[in-house]
C-alpha positions as CSV (number, residue, x, y, z in Angstrom):
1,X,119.1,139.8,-163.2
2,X,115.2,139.0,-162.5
3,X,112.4,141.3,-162.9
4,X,110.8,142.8,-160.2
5,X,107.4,144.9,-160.5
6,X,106.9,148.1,-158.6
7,X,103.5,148.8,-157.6
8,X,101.8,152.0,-156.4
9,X,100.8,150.9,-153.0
10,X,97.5,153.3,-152.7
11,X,95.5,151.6,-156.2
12,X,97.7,148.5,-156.3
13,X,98.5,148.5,-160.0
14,X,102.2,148.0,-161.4
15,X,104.0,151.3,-162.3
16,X,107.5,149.7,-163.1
17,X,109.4,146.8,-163.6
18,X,112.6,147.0,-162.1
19,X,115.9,144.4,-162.7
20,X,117.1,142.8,-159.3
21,X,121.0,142.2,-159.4
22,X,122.5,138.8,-158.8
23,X,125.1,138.6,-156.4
24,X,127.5,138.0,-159.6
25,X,126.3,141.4,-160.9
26,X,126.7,142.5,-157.0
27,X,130.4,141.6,-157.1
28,X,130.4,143.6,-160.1
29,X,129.8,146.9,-158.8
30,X,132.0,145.9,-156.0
31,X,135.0,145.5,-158.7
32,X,133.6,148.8,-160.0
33,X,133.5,151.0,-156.8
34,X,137.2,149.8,-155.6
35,X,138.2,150.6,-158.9
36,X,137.0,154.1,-158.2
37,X,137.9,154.6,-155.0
38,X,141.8,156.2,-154.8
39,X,140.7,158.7,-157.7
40,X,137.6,159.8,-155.4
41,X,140.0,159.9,-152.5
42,X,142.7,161.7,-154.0
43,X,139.8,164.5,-155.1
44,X,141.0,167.6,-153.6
45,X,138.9,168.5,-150.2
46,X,137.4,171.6,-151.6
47,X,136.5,170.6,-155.1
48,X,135.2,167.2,-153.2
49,X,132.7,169.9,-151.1
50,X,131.7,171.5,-154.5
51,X,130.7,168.7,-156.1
52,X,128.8,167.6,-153.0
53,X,126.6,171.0,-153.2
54,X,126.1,170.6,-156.9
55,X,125.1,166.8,-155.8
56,X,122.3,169.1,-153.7
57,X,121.3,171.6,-156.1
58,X,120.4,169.1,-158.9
59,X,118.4,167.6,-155.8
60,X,117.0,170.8,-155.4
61,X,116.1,171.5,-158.7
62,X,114.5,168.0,-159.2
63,X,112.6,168.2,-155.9
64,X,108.8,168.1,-157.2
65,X,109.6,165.0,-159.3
66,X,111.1,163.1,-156.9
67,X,108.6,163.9,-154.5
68,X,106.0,162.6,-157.1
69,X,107.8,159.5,-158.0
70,X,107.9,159.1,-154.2
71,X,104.1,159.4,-153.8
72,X,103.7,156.7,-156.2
73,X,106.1,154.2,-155.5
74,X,106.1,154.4,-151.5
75,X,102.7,156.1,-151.0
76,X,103.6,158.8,-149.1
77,X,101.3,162.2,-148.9
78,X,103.0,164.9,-151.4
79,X,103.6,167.5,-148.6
80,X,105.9,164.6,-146.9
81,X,107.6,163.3,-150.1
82,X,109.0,167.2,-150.6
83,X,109.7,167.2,-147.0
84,X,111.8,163.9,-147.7
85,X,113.1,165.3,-150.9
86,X,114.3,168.6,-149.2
87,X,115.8,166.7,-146.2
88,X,118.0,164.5,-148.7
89,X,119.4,167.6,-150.3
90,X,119.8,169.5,-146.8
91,X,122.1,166.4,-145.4
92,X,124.6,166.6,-148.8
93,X,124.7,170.4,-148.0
94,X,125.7,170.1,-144.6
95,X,128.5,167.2,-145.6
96,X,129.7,169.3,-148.1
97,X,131.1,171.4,-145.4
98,X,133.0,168.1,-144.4
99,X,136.2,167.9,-146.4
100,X,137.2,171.0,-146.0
101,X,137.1,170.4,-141.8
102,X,137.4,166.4,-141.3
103,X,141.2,167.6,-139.4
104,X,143.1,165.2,-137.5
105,X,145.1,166.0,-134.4
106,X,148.6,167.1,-133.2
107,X,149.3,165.9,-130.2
108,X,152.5,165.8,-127.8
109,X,155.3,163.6,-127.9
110,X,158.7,163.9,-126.4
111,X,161.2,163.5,-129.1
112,X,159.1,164.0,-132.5
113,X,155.5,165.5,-133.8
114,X,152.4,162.9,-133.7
115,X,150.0,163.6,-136.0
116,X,146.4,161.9,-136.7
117,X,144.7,161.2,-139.7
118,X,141.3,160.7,-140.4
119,X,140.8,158.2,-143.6
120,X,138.3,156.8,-145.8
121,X,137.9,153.6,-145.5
122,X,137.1,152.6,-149.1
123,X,133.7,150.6,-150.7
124,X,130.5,151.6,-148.7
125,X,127.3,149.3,-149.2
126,X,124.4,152.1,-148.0
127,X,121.4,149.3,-147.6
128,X,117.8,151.5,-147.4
129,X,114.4,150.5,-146.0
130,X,111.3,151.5,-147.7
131,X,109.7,153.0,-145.4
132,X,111.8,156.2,-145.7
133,X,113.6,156.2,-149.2
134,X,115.3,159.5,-149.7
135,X,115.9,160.6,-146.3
136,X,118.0,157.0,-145.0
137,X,119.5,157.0,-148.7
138,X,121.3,160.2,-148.2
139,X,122.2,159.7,-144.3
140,X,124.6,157.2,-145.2
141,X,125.4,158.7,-148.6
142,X,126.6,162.2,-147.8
143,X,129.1,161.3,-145.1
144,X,130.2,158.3,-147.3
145,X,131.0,160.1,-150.1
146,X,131.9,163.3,-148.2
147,X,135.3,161.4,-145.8
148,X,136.5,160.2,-149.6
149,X,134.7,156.7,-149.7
150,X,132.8,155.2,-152.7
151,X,129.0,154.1,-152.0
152,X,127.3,151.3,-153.4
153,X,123.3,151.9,-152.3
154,X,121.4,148.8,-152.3
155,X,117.4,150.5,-152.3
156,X,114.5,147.8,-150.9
157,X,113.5,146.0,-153.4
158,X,109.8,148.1,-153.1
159,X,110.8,151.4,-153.4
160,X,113.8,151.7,-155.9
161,X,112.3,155.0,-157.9
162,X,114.2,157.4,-155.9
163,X,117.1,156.1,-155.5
164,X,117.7,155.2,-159.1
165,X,116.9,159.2,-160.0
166,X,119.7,160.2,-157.6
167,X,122.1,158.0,-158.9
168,X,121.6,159.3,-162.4
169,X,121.3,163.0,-160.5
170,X,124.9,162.4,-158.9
171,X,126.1,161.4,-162.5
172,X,125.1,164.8,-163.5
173,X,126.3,166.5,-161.3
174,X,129.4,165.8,-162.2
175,X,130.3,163.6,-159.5
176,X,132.6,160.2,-160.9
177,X,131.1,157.2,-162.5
178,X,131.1,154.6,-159.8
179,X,131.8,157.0,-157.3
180,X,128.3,156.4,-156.8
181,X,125.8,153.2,-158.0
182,X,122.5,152.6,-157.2
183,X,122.1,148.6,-157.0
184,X,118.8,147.2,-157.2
185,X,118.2,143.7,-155.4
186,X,117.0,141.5,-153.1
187,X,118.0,141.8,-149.4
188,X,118.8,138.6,-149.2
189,X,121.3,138.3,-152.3
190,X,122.7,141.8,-153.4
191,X,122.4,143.0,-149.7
192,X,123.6,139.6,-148.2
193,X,126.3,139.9,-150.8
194,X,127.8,143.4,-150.0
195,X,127.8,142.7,-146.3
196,X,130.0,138.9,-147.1
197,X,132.2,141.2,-149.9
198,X,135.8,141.5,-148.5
199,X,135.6,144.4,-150.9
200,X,133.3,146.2,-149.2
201,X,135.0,147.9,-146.0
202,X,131.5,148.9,-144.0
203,X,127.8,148.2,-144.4
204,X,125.2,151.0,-143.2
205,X,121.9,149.3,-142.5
206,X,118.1,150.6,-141.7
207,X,115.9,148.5,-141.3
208,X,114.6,145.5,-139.1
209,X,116.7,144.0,-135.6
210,X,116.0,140.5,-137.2
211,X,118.1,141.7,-140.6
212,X,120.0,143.9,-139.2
213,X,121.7,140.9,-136.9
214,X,121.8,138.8,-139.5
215,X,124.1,141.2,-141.1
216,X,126.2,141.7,-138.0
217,X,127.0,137.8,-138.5
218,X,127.3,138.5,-142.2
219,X,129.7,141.3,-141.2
220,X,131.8,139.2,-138.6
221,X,134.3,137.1,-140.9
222,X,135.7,140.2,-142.5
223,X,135.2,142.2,-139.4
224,X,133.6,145.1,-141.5
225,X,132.5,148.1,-139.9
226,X,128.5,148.7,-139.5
227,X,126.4,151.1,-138.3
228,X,122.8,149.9,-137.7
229,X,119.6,151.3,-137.0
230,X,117.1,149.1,-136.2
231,X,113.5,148.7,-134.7
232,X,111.8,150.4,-132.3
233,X,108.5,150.8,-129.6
234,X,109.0,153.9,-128.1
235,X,106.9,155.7,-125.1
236,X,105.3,158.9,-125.1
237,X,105.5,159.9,-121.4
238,X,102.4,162.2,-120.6
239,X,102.5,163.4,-117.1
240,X,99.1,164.6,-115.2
241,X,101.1,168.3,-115.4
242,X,101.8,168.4,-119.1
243,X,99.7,170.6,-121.3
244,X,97.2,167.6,-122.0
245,X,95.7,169.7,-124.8
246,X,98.6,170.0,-126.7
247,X,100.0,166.7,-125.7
248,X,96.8,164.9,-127.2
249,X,96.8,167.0,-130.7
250,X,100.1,165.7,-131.2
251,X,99.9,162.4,-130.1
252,X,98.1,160.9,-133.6
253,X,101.2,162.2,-135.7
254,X,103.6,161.3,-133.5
255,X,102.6,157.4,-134.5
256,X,100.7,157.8,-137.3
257,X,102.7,159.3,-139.8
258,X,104.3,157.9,-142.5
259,X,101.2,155.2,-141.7
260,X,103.3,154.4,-138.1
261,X,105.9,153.0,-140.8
262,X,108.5,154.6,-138.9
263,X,110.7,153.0,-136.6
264,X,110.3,156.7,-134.4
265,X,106.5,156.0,-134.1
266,X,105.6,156.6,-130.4
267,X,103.3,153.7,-130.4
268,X,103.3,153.3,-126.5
269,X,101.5,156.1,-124.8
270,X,102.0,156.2,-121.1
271,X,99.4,158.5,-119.3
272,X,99.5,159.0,-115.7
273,X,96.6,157.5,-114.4
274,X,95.2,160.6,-113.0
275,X,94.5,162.1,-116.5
276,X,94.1,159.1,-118.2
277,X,90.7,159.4,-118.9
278,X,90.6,162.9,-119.7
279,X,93.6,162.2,-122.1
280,X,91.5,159.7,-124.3
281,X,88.7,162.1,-124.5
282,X,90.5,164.6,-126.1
283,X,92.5,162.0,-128.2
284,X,89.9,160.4,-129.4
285,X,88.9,164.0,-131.5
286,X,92.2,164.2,-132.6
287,X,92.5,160.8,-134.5
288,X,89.5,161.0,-136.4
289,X,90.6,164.5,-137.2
290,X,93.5,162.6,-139.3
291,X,93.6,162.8,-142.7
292,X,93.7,159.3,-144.3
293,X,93.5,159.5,-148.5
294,X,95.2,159.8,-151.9
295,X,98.5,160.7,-151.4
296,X,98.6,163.0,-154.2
297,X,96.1,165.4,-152.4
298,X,97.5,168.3,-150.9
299,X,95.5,167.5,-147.8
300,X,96.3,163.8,-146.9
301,X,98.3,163.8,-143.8
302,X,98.8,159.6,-144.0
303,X,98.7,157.3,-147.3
304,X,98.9,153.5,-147.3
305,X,100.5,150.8,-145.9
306,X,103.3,149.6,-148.5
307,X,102.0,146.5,-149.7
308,X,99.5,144.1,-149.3
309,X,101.9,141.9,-147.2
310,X,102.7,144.4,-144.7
311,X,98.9,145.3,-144.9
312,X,97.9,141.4,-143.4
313,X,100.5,141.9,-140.3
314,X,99.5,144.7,-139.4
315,X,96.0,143.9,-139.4
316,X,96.5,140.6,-137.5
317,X,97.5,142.8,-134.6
318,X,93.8,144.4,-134.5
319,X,91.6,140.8,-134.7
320,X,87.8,140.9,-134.3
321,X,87.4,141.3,-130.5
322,X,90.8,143.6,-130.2
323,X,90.6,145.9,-127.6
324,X,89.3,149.3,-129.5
325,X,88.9,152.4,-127.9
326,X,88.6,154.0,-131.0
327,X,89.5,154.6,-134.9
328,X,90.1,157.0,-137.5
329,X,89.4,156.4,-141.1
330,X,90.3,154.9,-144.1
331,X,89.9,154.5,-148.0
332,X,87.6,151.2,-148.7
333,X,88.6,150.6,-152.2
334,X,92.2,149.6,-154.3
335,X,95.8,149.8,-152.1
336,X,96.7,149.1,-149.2
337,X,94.8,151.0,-146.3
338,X,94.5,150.3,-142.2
339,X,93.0,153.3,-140.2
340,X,94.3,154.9,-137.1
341,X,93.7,152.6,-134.4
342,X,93.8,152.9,-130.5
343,X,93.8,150.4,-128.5
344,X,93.3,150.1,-124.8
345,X,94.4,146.5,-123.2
346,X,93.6,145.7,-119.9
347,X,96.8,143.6,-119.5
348,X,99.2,145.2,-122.0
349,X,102.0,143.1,-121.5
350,X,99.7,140.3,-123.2
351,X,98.7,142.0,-126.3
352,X,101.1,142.0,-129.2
353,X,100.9,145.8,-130.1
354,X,102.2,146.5,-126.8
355,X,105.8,145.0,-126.9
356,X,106.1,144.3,-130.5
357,X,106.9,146.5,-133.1
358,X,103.5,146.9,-135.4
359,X,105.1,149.3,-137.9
360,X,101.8,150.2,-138.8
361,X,98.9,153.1,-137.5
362,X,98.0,151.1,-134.2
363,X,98.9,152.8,-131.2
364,X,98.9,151.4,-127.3
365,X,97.3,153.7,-124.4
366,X,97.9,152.7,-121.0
367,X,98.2,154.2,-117.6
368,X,100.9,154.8,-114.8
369,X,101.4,155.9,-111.3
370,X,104.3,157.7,-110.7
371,X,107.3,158.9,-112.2
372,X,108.9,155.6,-111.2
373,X,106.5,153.6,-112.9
374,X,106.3,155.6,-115.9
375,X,110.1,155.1,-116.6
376,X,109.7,151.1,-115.6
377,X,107.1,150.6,-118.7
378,X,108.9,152.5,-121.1
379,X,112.5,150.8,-120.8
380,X,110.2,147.4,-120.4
381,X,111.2,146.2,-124.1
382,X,114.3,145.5,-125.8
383,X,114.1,148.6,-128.2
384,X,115.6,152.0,-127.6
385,X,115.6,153.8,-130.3
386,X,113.2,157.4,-128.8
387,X,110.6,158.8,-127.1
388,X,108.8,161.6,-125.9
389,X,108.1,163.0,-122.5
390,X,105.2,165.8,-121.7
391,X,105.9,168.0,-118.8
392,X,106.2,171.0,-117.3
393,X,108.2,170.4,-114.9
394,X,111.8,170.5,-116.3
395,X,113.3,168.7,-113.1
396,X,110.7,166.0,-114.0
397,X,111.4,166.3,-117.8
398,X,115.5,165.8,-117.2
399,X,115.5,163.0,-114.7
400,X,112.7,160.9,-117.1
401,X,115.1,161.7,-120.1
402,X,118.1,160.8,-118.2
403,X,116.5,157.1,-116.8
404,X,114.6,156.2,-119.8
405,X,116.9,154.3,-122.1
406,X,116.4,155.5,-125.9
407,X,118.8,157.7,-127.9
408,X,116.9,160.0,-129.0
409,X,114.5,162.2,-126.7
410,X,112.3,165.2,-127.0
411,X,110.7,167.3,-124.1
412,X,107.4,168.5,-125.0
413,X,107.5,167.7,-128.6
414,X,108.2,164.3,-131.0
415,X,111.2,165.9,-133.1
416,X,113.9,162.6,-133.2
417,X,116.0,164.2,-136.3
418,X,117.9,166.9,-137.2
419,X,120.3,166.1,-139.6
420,X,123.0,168.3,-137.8
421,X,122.6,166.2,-134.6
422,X,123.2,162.4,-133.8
423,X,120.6,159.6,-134.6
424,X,120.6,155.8,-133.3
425,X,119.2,153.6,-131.0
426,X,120.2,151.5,-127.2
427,X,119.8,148.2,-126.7
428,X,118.6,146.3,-130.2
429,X,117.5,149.3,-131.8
430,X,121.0,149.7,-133.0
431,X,124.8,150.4,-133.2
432,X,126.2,153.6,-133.4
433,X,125.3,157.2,-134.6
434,X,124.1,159.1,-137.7
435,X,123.7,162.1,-138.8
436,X,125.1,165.6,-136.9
437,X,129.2,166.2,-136.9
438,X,130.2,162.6,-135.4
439,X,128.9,160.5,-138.7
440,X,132.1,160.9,-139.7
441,X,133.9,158.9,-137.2
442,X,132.3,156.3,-138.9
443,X,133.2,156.3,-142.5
444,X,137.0,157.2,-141.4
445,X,139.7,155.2,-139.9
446,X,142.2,156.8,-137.4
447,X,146.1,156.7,-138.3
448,X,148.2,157.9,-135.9
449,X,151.8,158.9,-136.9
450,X,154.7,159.6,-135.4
451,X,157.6,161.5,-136.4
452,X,160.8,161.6,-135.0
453,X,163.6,164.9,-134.7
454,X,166.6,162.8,-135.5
C-alpha cells in the first residue's frame, strides 16, 4: 500500500492520510468477495431486503456525520452533503424492495413448462467519481447487493471519507464481511485491476469518456459486463415563450451547483435570439445572487473546486481576454475557488467551453433561430447525457425532447434524477441505465429453463 493525503479542498490543508491498495492487495479482496459470494446469494430474499433497510437506517442515523465528513473531504455546501447523504439511504430503501420481487417468467411451450431466472452474476467492482461520493456509491451498490452479488467499491482516490464510513456502516448493520469492501486506490491500479480481474463479473463506472473507454478495453478480454456513465455538455433550451423569469433564476443552479462538477451541468444555454438579450439581463442578477463560501455555512449554495489541479483546467478555459459577459463571486484566500462565470462567444464553436466538457462553474450563452436550429446546436457534440427545455408550449416541449439526443430530459425544470427512474447517457456519455426498476437487468443474468412432461 502507499499513502495518500486527503485534503479539504476549501483551506487546502491535509485532514487524512489514506492507504492506496496495490493491485496485489486488489486481487485480494477479489479472492475475498468470491469467497463470499454463494453465502450472500443463497441469503433468503426477504431477510436479504431486511438487511438492506437496516443498511439504510444506520445511514440514516449517521446522516449529519457523513454529511460533515463530506463537506470536508469533497467541499460540498452542508445543505447538499445531507441531501447526498439522504439520497444514499433512499436508493438502499427502494432496493430493499428488490428481492422480494426480482421474478422471472413463465412462458409457453408445447410439451413442458419454461421458466426464467434472473441471477446474480457474482464480484461487482462499483468504481466512484469524486465529484458525487455518496450518491454514485450507493447507485451501483444497492442493486448490486440487492440481485445477490458481492460489491467491491473502489472510491477516487480524493474523496474516500464516505465511502470508508459506509463500509464500516454495512458491517454494522449486520450485512456479511466481504459482502461488502471499500477499496481504496488509484484508478489506474486498483481500478485498472478490478476491470482486468476474471474474478470480477461487471465493472460499474462514473466518471470521465476518456476512463471510462479505457475500461471498456480493459473489460473486453473477459467480456465483463459494464455499465458506464460518462461525460457530458448538455443544452438548456430556452424558447422566446418560456417563462424567461423563471427560466433565468434557475439557470445558475442548473450549472453551477456542486461548482458545475456535475456531469448534468447545463453548461450550454441556448436562447432564442428573440429574447436573448432580455434573457442575459435577468441572468446576469441571478448569478451574482449565488452563494459562493465555506461550505460549512448553512447559506453556501456552491463550495470549491476539488483540488488545485482541477482548479488550473478549469481556469485555463476563462484566459485574460475570455469572452465575459459576466461573474459571480468567490473566496480570495486558502482552497480551491473559481466564481460563476458566463461567457458569451461570438463564434462558439471555436471556444473551448462550448464543446468541451469544463466540469467547472463556467457556463456558455448563445443564441438560436428556430426550433430547428435550437435542436441542431444541442445534439452538435458527442455527449448525451441531459438537458433542459423551457416552454410553454407542450407540442414544442415533446417534439424538442423527442429530437434532442440525451437520456435524460426535463420540461420546464433541471431535475435528471430520481432514484426510482432510469439514469444514463447517448452517444459517449455512456452505456446503459441506472437507477429506477430496470438497474437490475444489469446485475442479473437471464437463465431460461425448460422442462419437459415426460
Amino acid at each position: 500500500m502507499t499513502d495518500f493525503e486527503v485534503i479539504d479542498p476549501a483551506t487546502g490543508e491535509v485532514i487524512e492520510t489514506v492507504a492506496l491498495a496495490s493491485a496485489a492487495e486488489t486481487d485480494a479482496a477479489v479472492e475475498r468477495a468470491a469467497r463470499a459470494f454463494p453465502a450472500w446469494r443463497a441469503v433468503a430474499p426477504g431477510d436479504r431486503a431486511r438487511l438492506l433497510r437496516r443498511f439504510a437506517e444506520r445511514i440514516d442515523a449517521h446522516l449529519d456525520e457523513l454529511a460533515a465528513l463530506e463537506v470536508r473531504n469533497a467541499g460540498h455546501p452542508v445543505g447538499q452533503a445531507r441531501w447526498e447523504a439522504g439520497n444514499l439511504r433512499d436508493v438502499l430503501h427502494y432496493y430493499a424492495a428488490a428481492p422480494e420481487r426480482l421474478t422471472g417468467l413463465q412462458i409457453p411451450a408445447p410439451g413442458g413448462l419454461n421458466v426464467t431466472f434472473a441471477e446474480p452474476l457474482g464480484v461487482v467492482g462499483v468504481i466512484v467519481p469524486w465529484n458525487f461520493p455518496m450518491p454514485v456509491m450507493g447507485w451501483g451498490l444497492a442493486p448490486a447487493l440487492a440481485a445477490g452479488n458481492t460489491v467491491i467499491v473502489k472510491p477516487a482516490e480524493l474523496t474516500p471519507l464516505t465511502a470508508l464510513r459506509v463500509g464500516e456502516l454495512a458491517l454494522d448493520a449486520g450485512l456479511p464481511p466481504d459482502a461488502v469492501q471499500v477499496l481504496p486506490g488509484a484508478g489506474p491500479i486498483a481500478g485498472r485491476r478490478l476491470a482486468d480481474h476474471p474474478g470480477v463479473r461487471k465493472i460499474v463506472f462514473t466518471g470521465s469518456t476518456r476512463v471510462g473507454t479505457e475500461l471498456m478495453a480493459a473489460c473486453a478480454p473477459t467480456v465483463k459486463r459494464l455499465t458506464l456513465e460518462l461525460g457530458g455538455k448538455s443544452p438548456n433550451i430556452v424558447f422566446a415563450d418560456a417563462d424567461l423569469e423563471r427560466a433565468a433564476a434557475t439557470a445558475p443552479y442548473a450549472v453551477f451547483e456542486n461548482a458545475g462538477q456535475d456531469c448534468c451541468a447545463r453548461s450550454r444555454i441556448l436562447v432564442q435570439r428573440a429574447v436573448y438579450d432580455r434573457f442575459l439581463e435577468l441572468l446576469e442578477p441571478a448569478v451574482r445572487a449565488v452563494a459562493v463560501g465555506d461550505p460549512a455555512d448553512e447559506g453556501t449554495e456552491v463550495g470549491p473546486l476539488i483540488s488545485a489541479a482541477h482548479l488550473a483546467r478549469v481556469s485555463a478555459f476563462v484566459p485574460d481576454g475570455a469572452p465575459i459577459a459576466f461573474q459571480g463571486t468567490a473566496p480570495s484566500g486558502p482552497g480551491f475557488w473559481f466564481p460563476p462565470t458566463v461567457l458569451t462567444p461570438d463564434v462558439p464553436q471555436a471556444h473551448p467551453a462550448w464543446h468541451e466538457e469544463v466540469f467547472g462553474p463556467v457556463v456558455t450563452v448563445v443564441p438560436f433561430d428556430d426550433d430547428a436550429d435550437a435542436v441542431r446546436i444541442a445534439n452538435d457534440t458527442p455527449y448525451g447525457l441531459s438537458g433542459s427545455i423551457w416552454t410553454r408550449d407542450i407540442g414544442r416541449a415533446l417534439r424538442t425532447a423527442r429530437a434532442v439526443e440525451a437520456g435524460n430530459l426535463s420540461v420546464n425544470s433541471h431535475a435528471s434524477v430520481r432514484y426510482w427512474t432510469p439514469f444514463g447517457g447517448f452517444k459517449r456519455s455512456g452505456l446503459g441505465r441506472e437507477l429506477g426498476p430496470d438497474a437490475l437487468d444489469a446485475f442479473t443474468e437471464t437463465k431460461n429453463v425448460f422442462i419437459s412432461e415426460e
